[in-house]
C-alpha positions in Angstrom: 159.2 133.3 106.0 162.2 131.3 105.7 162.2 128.2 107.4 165.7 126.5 107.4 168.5 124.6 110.4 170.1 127.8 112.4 173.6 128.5 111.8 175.6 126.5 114.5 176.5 130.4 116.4 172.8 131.0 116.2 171.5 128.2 118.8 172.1 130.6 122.2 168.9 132.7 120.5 166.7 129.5 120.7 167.5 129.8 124.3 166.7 132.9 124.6 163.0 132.6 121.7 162.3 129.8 124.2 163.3 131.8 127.5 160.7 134.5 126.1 157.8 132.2 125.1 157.5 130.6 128.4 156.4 133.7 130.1 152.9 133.5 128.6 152.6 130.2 131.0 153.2 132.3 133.8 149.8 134.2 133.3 148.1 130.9 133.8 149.8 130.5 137.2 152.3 128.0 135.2 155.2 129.8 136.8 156.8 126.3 137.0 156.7 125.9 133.0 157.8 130.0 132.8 161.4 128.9 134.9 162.1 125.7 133.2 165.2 125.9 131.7 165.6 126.3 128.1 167.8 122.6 126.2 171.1 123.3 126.6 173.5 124.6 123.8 174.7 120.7 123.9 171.4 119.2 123.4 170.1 122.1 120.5 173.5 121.0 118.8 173.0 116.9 118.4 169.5 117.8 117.4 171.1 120.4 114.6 173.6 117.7 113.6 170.9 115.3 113.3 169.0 117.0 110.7 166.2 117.7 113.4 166.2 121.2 114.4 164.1 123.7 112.1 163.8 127.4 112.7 162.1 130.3 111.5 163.0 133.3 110.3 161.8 136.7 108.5 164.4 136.9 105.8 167.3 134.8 106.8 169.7 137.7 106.8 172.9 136.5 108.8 172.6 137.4 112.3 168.7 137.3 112.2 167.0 136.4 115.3 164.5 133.3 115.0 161.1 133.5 115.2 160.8 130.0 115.9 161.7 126.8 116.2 161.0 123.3 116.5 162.9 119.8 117.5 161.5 116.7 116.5 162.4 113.1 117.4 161.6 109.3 116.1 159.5 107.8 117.9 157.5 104.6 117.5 157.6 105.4 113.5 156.7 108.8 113.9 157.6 112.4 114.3 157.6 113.3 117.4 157.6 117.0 118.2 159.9 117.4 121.7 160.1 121.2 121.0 158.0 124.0 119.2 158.4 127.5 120.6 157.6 130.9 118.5 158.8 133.9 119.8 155.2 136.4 121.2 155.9 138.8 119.1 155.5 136.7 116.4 152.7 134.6 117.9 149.7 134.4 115.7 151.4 134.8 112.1 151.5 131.1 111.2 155.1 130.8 112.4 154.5 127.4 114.7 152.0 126.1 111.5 154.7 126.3 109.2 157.0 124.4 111.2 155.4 121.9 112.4 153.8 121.2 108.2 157.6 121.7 106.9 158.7 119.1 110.3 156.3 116.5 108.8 157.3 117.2 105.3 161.0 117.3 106.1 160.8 113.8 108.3 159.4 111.6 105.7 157.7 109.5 108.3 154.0 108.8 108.1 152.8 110.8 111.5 153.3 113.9 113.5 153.1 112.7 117.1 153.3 115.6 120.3 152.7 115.9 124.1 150.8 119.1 125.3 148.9 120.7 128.5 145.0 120.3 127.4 143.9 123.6 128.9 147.0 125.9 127.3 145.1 127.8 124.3 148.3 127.8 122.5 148.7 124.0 123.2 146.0 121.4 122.6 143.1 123.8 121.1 146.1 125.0 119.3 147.0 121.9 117.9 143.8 120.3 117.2 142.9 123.4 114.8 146.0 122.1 112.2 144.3 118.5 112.5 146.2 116.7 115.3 143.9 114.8 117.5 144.0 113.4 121.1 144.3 110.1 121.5 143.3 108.0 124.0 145.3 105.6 126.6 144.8 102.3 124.1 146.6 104.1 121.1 149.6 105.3 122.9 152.9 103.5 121.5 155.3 102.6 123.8 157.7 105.1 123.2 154.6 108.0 123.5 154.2 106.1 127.1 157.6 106.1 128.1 157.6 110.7 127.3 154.4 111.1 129.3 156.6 108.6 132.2 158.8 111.0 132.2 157.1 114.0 132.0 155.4 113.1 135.2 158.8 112.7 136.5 159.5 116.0 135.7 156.1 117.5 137.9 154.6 118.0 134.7 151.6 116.6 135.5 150.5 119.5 137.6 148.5 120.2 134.9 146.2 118.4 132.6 148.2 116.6 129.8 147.5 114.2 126.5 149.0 113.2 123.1 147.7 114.2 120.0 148.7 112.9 116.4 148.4 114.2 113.1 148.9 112.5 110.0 152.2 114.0 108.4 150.7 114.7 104.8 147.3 116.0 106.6 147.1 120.3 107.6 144.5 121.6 109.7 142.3 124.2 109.0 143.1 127.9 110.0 
């Protein structure tokens, strides 16, 4: 797996990797969190010219389609991951793992930081298996605080929520 920034022409596949992985929410009567809208080509492209878009690919042959992808942000010190989404037919191969160690490698900041549904499989249980863990209301940093704000803004709340962290040098076990 090569894990590398897209190609500028290649960010309207994100959409479409992130467009595919949603559906699995729809299963879990998520339908809201299926229909959200992938970021927009604008949004994919600051976070490529910032150094903060990774994706993933099988042999990075031009024209390849991503397996995955992730976009992180600072926040609070940190490395916070806004985005990781691996396309299901590549689910379960180690694709999102590798991002998100290579994100933490990559950001030189101490901490991965990341908000997720509790219940999703693929989110919380998900994450806690490559070492992030929850943390409680009293350890949020203010700029954690502020994402969950507007998260509930968005509705997102509909469903169980929390932060997790995971020290940036630290993996989890398989």
């Amino acid at each position: 797996m090569l894990l590398r920034a897209p190609d500028p022409a290649g960010l309207p596949a994100l959409r479409a990797l992130e467009r595919a992985a949603g559906e699995a929410f729809r299963a879990l009567g998520m339908a809201a969190v299926a229909d959200d809208e992938p970021p927009p080509l604008d949004l994919l492209a600051g976070y490529l010219r910032a150094g903060r878009l990774l994706a993933a690919y099988d042999t990075g042959r031009p024209g390849e389609a991503p397996a995955g992808y992730l976009l992180w942000d600072p926040v609070d010190g940190c490395a916070h991951i806004e985005q990781v989404s691996v396309h299901p037919d590549r689910a379960r191969r180690g694709v999102g793992r590798a991002l998100i160690d290579r994100a933490g490698r990559d950001s030189g900041l101490p901490a991965l930081t990341l908000t997720t549904f509790a219940d999703v499989p693929w989110n919380a249980p998900y994450y806690a298996r490559l070492g992030f863990r929850r943390l409680a209301a009293a350890e949020l940093t203010p700029g954690l605080r502020a994402i969950r704000a507007h998260e509930a803004e968005l509705g997102l709340d509909r469903w169980p929520r929390l932060c997790m962290r995971r020290e940036a040098a630290t993996g989890g076990a398989a």
